[in-house]
C-alpha positions as CSV (number, residue, x, y, z in Angstrom):
1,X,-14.4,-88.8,-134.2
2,X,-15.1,-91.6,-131.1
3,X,-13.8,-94.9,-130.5
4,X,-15.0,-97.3,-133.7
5,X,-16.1,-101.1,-133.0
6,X,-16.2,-104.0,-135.1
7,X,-18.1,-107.4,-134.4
8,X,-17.3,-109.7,-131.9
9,X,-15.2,-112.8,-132.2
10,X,-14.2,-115.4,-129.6
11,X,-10.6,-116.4,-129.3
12,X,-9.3,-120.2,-129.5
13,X,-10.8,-123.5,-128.8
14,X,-9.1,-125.5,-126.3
15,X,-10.2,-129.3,-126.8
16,X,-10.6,-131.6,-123.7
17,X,-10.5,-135.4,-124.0
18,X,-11.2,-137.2,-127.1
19,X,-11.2,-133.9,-129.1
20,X,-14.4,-132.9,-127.3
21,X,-14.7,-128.5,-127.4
22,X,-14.2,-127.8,-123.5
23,X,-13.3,-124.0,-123.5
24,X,-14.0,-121.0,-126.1
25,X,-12.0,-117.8,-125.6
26,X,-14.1,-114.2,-124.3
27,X,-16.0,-112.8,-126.7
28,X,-13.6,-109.6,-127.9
29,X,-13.8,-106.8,-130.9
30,X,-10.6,-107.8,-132.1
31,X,-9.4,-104.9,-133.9
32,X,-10.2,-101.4,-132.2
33,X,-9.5,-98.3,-134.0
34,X,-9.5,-95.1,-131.4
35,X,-8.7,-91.3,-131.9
36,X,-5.9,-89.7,-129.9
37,X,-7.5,-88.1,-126.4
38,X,-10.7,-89.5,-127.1
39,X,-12.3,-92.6,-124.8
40,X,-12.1,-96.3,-125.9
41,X,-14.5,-99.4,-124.5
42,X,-12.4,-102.6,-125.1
43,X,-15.1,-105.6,-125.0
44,X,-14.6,-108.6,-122.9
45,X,-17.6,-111.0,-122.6
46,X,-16.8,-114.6,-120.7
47,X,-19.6,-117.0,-121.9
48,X,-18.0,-120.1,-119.9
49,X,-20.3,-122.9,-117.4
50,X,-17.0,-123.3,-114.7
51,X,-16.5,-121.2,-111.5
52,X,-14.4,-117.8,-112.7
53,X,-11.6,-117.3,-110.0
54,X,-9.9,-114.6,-111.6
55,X,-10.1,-112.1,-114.7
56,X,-7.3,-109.3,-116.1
57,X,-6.3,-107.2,-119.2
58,X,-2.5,-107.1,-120.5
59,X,-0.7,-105.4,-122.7
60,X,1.7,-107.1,-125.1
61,X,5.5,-105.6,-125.3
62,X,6.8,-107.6,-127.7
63,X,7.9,-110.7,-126.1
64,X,6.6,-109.7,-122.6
65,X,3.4,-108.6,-121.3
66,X,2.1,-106.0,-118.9
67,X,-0.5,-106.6,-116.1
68,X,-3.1,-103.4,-116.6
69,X,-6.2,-104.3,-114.6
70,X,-7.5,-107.4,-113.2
71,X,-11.0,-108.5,-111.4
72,X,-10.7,-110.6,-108.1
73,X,-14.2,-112.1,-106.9
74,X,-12.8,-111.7,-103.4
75,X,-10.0,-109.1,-103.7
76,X,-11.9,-106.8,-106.1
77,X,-10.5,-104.7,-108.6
78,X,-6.7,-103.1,-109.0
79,X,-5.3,-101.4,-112.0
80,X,-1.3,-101.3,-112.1
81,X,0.9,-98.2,-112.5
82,X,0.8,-96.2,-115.3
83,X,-3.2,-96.9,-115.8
84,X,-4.1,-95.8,-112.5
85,X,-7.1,-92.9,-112.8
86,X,-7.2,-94.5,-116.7
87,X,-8.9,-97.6,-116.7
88,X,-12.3,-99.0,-115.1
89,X,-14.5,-102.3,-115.6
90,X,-17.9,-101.3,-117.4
91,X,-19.4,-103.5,-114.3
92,X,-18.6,-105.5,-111.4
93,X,-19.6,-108.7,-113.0
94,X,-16.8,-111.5,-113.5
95,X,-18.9,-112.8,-116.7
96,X,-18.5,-109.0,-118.5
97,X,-14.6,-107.7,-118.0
98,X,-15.6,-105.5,-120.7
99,X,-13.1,-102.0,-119.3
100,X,-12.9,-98.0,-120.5
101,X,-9.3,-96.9,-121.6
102,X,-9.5,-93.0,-120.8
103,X,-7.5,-90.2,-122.8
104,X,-6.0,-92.5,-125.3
105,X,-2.5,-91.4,-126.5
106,X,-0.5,-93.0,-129.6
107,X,1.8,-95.0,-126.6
108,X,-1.7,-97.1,-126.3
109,X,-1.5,-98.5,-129.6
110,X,-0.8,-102.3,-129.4
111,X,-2.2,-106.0,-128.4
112,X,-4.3,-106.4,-125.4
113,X,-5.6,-109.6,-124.0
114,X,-8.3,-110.5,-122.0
115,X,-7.7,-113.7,-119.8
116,X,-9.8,-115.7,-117.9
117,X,-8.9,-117.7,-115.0
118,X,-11.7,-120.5,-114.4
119,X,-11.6,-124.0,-112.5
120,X,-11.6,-126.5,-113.4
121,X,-11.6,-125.5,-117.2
122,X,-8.2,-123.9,-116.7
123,X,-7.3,-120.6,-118.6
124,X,-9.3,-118.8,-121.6
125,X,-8.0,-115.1,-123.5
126,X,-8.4,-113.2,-126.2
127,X,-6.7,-110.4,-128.2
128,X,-7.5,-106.8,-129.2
129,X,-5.3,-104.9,-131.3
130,X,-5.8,-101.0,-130.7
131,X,-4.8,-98.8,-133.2
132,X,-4.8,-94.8,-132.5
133,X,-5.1,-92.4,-135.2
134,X,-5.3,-88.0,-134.7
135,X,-7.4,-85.6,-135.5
136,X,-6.4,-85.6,-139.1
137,X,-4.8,-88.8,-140.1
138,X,-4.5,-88.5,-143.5
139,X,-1.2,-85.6,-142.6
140,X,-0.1,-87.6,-139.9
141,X,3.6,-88.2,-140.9
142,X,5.9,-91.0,-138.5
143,X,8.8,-89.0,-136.5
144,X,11.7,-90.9,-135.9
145,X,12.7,-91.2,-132.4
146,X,16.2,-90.2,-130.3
147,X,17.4,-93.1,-128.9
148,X,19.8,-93.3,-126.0
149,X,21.2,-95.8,-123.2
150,X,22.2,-94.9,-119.9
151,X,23.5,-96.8,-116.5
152,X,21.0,-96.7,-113.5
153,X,21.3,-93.6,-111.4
154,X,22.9,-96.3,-108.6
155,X,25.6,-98.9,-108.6
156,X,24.5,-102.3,-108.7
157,X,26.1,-103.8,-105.4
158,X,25.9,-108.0,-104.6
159,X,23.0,-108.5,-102.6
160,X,21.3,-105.1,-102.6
161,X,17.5,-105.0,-103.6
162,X,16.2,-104.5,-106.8
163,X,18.0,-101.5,-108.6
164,X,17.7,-99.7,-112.3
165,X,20.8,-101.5,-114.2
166,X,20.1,-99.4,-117.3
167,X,17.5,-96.9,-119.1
168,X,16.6,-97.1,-122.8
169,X,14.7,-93.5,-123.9
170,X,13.4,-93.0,-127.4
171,X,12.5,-89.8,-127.3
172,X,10.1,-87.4,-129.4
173,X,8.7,-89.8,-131.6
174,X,5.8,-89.9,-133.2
175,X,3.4,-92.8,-132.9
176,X,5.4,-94.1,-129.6
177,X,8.3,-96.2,-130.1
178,X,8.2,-99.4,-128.6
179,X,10.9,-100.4,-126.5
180,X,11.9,-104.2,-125.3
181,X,14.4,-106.0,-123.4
182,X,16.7,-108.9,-124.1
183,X,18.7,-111.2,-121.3
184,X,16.5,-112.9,-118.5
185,X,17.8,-111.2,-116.0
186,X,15.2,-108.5,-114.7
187,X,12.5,-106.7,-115.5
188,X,11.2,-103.9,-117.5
189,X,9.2,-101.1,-116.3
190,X,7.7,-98.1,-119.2
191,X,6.3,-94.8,-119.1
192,X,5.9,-92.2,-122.0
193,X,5.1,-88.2,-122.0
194,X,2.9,-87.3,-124.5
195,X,4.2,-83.4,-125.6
196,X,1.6,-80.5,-127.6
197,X,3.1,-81.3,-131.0
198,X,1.6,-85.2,-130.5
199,X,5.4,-86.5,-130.2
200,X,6.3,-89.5,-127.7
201,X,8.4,-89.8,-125.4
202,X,9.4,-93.9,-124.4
203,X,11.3,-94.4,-120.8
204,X,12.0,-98.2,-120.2
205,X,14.0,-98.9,-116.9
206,X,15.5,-102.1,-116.9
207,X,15.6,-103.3,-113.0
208,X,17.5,-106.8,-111.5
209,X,18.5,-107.8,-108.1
210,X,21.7,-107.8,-108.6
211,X,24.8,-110.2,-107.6
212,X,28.3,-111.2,-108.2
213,X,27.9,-113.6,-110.7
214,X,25.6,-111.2,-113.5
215,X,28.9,-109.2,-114.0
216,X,30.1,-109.5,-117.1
217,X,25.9,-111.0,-118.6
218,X,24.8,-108.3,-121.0
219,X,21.3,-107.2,-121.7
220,X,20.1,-105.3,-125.1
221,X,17.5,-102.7,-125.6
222,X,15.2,-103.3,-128.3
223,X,13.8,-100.4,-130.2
224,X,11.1,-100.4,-132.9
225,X,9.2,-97.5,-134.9
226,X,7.9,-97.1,-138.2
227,X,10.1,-94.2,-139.4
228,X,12.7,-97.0,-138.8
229,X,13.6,-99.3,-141.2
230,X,14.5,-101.7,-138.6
231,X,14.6,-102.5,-135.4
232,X,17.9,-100.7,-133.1
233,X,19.7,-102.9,-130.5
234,X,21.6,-101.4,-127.9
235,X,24.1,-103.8,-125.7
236,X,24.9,-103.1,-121.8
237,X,27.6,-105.1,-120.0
238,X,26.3,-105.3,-116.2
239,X,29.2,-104.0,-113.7
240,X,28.4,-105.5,-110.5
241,X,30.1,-104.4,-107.2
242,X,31.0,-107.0,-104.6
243,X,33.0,-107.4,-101.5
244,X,36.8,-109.6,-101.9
245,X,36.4,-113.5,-102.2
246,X,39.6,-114.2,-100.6
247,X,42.1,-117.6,-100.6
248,X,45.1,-118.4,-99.3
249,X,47.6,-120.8,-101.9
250,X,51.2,-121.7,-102.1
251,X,51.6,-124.2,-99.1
252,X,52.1,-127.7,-100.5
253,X,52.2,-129.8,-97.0
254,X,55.9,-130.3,-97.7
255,X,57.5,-127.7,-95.9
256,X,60.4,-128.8,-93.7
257,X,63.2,-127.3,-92.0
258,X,65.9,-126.0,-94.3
259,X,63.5,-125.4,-96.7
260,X,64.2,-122.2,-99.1
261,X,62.4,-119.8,-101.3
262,X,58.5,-120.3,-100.2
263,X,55.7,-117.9,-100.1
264,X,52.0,-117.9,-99.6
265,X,49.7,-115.8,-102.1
266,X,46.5,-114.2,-101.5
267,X,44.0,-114.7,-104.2
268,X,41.2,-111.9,-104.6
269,X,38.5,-111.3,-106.5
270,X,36.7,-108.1,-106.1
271,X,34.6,-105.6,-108.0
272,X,36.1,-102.9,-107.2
273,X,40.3,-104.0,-107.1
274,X,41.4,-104.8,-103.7
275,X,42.7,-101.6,-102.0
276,X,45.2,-103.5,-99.1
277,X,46.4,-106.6,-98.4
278,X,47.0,-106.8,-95.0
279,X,49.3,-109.9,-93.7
280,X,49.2,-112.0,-89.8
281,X,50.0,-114.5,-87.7
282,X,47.2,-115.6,-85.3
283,X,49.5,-116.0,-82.4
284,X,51.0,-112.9,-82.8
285,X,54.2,-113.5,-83.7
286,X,56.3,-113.0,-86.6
287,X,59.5,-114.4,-86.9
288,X,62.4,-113.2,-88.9
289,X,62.7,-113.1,-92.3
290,X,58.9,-113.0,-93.2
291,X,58.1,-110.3,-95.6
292,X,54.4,-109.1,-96.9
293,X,54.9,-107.3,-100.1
294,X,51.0,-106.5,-101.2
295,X,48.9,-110.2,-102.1
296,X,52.4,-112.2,-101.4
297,X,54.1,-113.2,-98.1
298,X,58.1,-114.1,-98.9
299,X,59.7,-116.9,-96.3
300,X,63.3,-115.0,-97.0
301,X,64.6,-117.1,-94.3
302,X,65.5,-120.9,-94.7
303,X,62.5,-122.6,-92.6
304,X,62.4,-123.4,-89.0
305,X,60.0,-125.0,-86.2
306,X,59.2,-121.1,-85.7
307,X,57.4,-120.8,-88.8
308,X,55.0,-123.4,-87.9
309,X,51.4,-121.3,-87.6
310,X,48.4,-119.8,-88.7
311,X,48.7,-117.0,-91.6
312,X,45.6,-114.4,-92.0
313,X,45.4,-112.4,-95.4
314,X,42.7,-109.7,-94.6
315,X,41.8,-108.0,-98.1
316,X,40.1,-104.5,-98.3
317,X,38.0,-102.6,-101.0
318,X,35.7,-99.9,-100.4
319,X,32.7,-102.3,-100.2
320,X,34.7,-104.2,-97.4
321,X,37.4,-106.3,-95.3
322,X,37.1,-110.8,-96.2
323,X,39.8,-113.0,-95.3
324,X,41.0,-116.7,-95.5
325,X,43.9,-118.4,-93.7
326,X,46.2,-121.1,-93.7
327,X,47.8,-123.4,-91.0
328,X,51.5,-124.0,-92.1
329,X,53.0,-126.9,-90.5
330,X,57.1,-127.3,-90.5
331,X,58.4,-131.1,-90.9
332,X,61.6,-132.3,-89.4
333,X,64.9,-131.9,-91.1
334,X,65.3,-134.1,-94.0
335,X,68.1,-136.9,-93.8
336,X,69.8,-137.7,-97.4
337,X,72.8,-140.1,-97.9
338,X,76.1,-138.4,-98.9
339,X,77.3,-139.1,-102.5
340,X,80.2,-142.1,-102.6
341,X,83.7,-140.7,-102.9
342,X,85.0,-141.0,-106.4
343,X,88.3,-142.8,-105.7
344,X,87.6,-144.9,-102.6
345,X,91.7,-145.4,-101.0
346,X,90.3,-147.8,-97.6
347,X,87.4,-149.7,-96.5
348,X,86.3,-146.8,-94.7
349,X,86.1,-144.5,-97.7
350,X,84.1,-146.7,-99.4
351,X,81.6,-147.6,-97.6
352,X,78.0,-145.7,-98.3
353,X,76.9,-144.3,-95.1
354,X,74.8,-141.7,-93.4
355,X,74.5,-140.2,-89.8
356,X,71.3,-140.6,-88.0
357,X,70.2,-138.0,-84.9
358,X,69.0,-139.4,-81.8
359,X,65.5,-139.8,-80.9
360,X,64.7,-137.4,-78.6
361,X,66.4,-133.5,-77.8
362,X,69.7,-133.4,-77.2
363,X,72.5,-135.3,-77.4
364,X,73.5,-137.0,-73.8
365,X,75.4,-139.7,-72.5
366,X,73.0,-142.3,-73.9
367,X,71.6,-140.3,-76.9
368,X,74.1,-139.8,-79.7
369,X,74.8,-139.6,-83.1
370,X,75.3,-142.9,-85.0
371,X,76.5,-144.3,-88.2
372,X,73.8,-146.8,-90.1
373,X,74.6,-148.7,-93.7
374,X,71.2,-149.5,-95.1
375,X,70.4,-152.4,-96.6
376,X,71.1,-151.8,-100.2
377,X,73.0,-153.1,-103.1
378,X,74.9,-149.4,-103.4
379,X,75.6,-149.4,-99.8
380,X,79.5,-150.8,-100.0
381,X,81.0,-150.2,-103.4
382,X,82.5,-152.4,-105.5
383,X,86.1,-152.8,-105.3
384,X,88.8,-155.1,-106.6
385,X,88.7,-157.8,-103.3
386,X,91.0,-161.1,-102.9
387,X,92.6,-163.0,-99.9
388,X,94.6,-159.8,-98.7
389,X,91.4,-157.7,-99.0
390,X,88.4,-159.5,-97.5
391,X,84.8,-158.0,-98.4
392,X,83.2,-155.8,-95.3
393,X,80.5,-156.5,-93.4
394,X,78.4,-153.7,-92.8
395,X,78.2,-152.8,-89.2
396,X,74.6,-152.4,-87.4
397,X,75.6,-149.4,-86.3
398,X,78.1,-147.8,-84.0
399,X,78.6,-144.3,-82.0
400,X,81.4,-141.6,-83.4
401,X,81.9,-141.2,-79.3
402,X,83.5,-143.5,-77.3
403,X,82.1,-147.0,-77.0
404,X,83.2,-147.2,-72.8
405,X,80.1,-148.2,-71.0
406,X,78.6,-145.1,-68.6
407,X,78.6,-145.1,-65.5
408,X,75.8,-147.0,-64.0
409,X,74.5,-144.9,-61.5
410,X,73.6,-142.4,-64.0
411,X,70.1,-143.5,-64.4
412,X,67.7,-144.6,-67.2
413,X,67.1,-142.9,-69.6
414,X,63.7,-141.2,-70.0
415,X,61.4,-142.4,-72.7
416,X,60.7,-139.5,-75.3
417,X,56.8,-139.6,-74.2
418,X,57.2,-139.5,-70.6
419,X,56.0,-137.0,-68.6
420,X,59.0,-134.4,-67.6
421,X,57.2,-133.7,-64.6
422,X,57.6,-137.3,-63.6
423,X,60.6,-138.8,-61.7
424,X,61.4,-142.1,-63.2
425,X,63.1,-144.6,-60.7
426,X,66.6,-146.4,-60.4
427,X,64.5,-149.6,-59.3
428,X,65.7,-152.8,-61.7
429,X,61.6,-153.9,-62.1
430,X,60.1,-153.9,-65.1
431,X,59.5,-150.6,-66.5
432,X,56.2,-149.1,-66.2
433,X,54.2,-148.1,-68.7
434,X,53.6,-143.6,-69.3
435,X,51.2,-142.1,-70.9
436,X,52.4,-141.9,-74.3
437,X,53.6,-145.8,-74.8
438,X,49.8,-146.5,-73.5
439,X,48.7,-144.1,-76.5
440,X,50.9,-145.6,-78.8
441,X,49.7,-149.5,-77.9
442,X,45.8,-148.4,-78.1
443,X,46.8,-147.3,-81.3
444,X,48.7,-150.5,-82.8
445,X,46.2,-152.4,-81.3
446,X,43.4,-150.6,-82.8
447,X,41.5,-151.1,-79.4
448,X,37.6,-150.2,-79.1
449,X,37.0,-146.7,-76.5
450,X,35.8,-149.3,-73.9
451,X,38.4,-151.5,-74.3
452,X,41.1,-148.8,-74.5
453,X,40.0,-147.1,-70.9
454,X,39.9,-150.1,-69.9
455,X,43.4,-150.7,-70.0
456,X,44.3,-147.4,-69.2
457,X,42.6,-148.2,-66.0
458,X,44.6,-151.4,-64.8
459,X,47.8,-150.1,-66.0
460,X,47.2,-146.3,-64.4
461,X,46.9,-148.2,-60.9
462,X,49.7,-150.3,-61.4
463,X,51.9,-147.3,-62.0
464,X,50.6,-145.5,-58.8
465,X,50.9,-148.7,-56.4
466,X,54.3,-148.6,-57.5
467,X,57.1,-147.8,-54.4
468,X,59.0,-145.8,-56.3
469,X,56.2,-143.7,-58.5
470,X,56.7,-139.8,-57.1
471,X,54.3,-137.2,-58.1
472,X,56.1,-133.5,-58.7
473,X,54.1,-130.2,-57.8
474,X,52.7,-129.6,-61.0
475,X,50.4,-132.3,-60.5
476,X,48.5,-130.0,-57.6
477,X,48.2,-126.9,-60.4
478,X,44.6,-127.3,-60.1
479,X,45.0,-125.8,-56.9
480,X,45.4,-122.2,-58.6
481,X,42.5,-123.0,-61.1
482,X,39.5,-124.0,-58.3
483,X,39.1,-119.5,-57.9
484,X,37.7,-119.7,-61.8
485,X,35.6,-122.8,-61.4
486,X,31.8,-123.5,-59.9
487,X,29.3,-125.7,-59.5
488,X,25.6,-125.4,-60.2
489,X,23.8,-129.0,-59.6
490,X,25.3,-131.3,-61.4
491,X,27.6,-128.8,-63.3
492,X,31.2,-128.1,-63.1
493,X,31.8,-124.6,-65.1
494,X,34.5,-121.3,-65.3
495,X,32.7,-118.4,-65.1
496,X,36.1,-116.4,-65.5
497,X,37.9,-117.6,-68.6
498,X,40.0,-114.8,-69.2
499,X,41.1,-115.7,-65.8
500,X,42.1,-119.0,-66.2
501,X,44.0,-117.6,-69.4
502,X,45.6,-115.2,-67.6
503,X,47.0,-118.2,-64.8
504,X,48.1,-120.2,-67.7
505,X,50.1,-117.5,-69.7
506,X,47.9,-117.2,-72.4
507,X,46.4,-113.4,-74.0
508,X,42.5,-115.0,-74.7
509,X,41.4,-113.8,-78.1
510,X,37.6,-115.4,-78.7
511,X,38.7,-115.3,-82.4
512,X,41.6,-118.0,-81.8
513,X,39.6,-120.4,-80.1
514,X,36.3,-122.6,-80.5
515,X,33.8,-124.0,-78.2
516,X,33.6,-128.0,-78.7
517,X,30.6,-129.5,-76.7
518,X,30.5,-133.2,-76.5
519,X,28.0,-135.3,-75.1
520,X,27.4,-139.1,-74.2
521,X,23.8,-140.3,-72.8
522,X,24.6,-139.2,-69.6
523,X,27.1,-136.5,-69.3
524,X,28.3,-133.2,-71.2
525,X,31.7,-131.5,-71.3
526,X,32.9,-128.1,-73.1
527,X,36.6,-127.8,-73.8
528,X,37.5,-124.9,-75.9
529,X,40.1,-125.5,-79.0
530,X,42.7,-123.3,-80.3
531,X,43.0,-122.6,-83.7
532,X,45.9,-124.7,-85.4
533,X,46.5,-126.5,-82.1
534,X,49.5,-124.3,-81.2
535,X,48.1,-123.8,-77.6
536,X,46.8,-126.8,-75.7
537,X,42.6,-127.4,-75.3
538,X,41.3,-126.0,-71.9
539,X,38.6,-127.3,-70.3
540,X,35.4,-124.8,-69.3
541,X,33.0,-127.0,-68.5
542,X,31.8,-130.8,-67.1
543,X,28.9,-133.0,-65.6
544,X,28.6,-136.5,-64.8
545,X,24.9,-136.7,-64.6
546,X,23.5,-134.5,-67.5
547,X,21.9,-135.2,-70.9
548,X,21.8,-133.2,-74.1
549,X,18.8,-130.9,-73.9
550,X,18.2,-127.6,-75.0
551,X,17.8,-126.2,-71.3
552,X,20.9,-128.0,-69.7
553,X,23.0,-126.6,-73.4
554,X,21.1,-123.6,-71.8
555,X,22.5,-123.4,-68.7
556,X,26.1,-124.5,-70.1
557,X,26.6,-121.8,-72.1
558,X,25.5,-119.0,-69.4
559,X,27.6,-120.4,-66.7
560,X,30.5,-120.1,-69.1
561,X,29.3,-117.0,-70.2
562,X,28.9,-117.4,-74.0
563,X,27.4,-114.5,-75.0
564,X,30.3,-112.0,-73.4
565,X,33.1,-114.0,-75.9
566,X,31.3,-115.5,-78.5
567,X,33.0,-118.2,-79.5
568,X,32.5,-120.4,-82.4
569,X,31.3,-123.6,-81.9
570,X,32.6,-126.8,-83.2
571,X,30.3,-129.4,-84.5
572,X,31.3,-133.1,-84.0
């Protein structure tokens, strides 16, 4: 018995504008009845006036297709996969795509399309449906497949390539089973093995690129066969493996001295379960009472100033190390007002008070502890008051030590902000402005850049023109720093920062710091930052005369010699 053709029919009508006939499908036989292991011709005639950029055969798989052959005018001819050595166009015209299906097996049974790329028509196909019969069809009796469902022979890992999620077999039927995917997440890929007693058997892989967030999606294999009476689903949940997404929680900003039972928690969420939690400071340090017990670090201690820092959770499965951190910042102790005494006996007892620490450190001679009433209804409490027990008023405030005036030779006393390096003087002028007042009146007076150097200028030569302004030896430190320091044109770089660490007390780690470049129209600078603040900003690099361009950024970052610590950079 041979292949068996029936007349030719064109596929749809596509209408163009005002229900004018623009485009007729090919010419195709559309139902094709072929004998197992025998040849079949599949007609494909294209009887269109437009340019034809492009014609192809596919297979229909349900609801998706497959690509067998297609006809390029300038790429030629390819056939795809399985029907490599199977298929060839009759000719190497694009007006006849009319192709030979060689050694047909019951797995070729199905809808095929012929399509027809054209310009500027647009697109124009048509169907053939194949049916294959065997050498004696009147005994040929349907077999019902063995269907199964597997994994992929590899683990699907966040942001590998494409891998086989699952494989769907139906195996040793007869006609082919048909197999089909459900979930929009991949694609399929199908082969069968045709075996001497004319049984089938159907491999579909299902392949995805895979990542976190398609853990937990499920896809379905769709099988269908005519010893079945209907169709068989199988479900697959996707297990996607990916590396910890780490966070740091549990610090609310209000952490202050005194402050008891706090902890910071380290969030994770990995495929597969975290295997360590690993808990540090970035300083180094790691005062007393901190405890790391797995994702939680215990503050067993009531708070101090040396909890202030930076806390790193490093998290670890077997696909890798992430980590987050958190800057913890400890406030200054909390004042509260003592409760009144329940049966007030004198003025004094009744009064609602609280103490109030001096500004500064230390308690001296001129800083001490005073008593204040605030101004507030509850702040003297009602008693029973006549001629023989006046009302009191409220004092301003008032020291617990003695009230006898100090000596006066002892000297001012040195504003909070002042430089400690800086010997104030005994003279009776008015004071001089420091550094810090100056900071704090550019602040209140919300003054411009220009107009804020600007005094900072006039007030800077007031202080040194002074008689008695005295400048202490740490002034001249940058007498030890000029070794680390150079200068190329117009540049003023360290080409030894570990160096300059090392003469300031400091253990460089290129992980604490970052690498801030600023730049005005004229000049650059490059101070690097330490994470949190906790050491001060050191300055690498400088030039008066120097725009932003990619060769002077160049020639910064080799004098400072970026690429030996890497630093990050800051972006203003």
């Amino acid at each position: 018995l041979g292949g068996m053709t029936l007349g030719g029919t064109r596929g749809p009508l596509w209408g163009g504008a005002g229900g004018r006939r623009a485009l007729a499908g090919p010419v195709v036989d559309p139902h094709v009845t072929a004998v197992w292991g025998n040849n079949v011709t599949l007609k494909c005639i294209i009887e269109i006036n437009g340019t034809i950029t492009q014609i192809s055969w596919e297979k229909i798989h349900g609801k998706s297709k497959q690509t067998i052959a297609v006809h390029h005018p300038e790429y030629g001819f390819s056939v795809q996969g399985e029907y490599q050595g199977r298929v060839s166009f009759k000719n190497y015209s694009l007006t006849d795509a009319t192709i030979t299906l060689n050694n047909i097996s019951f797995s070729d049974s199905g809808e095929y399309v012929c399509k027809a790329v054209t310009f500027p028509l647009g697109n124009a196909q048509s169907s053939t449906t194949v049916t294959v019969l065997g050498m004696f069809p009147k005994l040929t009796i349907p077999v019902e497949p063995i269907v199964s469902l597997t994994k992929g022979p590899n683990s699907l890992i966040d942001g590998e390539n494409q891998t086989i999620a699952a494989i769907c077999t139906a195996a040793t039927g007869k006609p082919a089973a048909d197999i089909d995917w459900e979930g929009g997440l991949g694609e399929m890929e199908s082969s069968s093995t045709l075996f001497p007693n004319e049984t089938v058997t159907v491999v579909s892989q299902y392949k995805l690129i895979p990542t976190k967030f398609a853990r937990g999606r499920r896809i379905t294999c769709v099988v269908r066969h005519p010893a079945l009476e209907k169709e068989l689903r199988y479900p697959y949940t996707l297990d996607v493996l990916y590396a910890p997404e780490v966070s740091v929680t549990g610090y609310d900003g209000n952490w202050f001295i005194g402050r008891e039972h706090v902890q910071l928690r380290c969030n994770a969420d990995a495929n597969p379960l975290p295997m360590e939690f690993t808990w540090t400071r970035l300083d180094g340090q790691w005062p007393e009472g901190l405890m790391s017990s797995n994702n939680t670090l215990h503050f067993n201690s009531p708070l101090t100033f040396n909890y202030t820092g930076t806390y790193v959770c490093k998290v670890t499965n077997s696909l890798g190390q992430r980590s987050d951190q958190k800057t913890i910042y400890i406030l200054g102790e909390l004042l509260f007002f003592p409760s009144l005494l329940t049966h007030p006996t004198n003025h004094t007892s009744n009064c609602y008070f609280c103490m109030v620490p001096p500004v500064g450190k230390g308690v001296s001679k001129k800083k001490k502890w005073t008593v204040h009433y605030p101004n507030i209804p509850s702040a003297i409490r009602p008693v029973p008051h006549g001629e023989g027990l006046p009302v009191p008023d409220a004092p301003e405030s008032f020291s617990l030590e003695s009230d006898k005036e100090e000596d006066e030779t002892s000297g001012p006393e040195p504003s909070m902000s002042q430089d400690p390096h800086f010997l104030p003087s005994s003279s009776s002028e008015p004071h001089l402005i420091t550094q810090g007042e100056l900071n704090d009146l550019v602040r209140d007076l919300e003054l411009p850049k220009s107009k804020a150097e600007l005094l900072g200028s006039r007030l800077q030569q007031w202080n040194l023109l002074a008689g008695d302004a005295r400048v202490s030896m740490f002034h001249d430190r940058q007498k030890d720093l000029v070794p680390f320091f150079f200068m190329e044109g117009d540049l003023v770089a360290c080409n030894n920062i570990d160096g300059v660490m090392a003469a300031l007390n400091i253990v460089h780690d290129p992980d604490e710091w970052r690498l801030l470049i600023d730049s005005s129209k004229t000049s650059l600078k490059a101070v690097l930052l330490h994470n949190g603040n906790v050491l001060p900003s050191i300055p690498v690099g400088h030039a008066v005369h120097m725009k932003e361009t990619y060769d002077n950024m160049k020639q910064l970052l080799k004098c400072i010699n970026y690429d030996q610590h890497q630093w990050c950079f800051v972006v203003l």
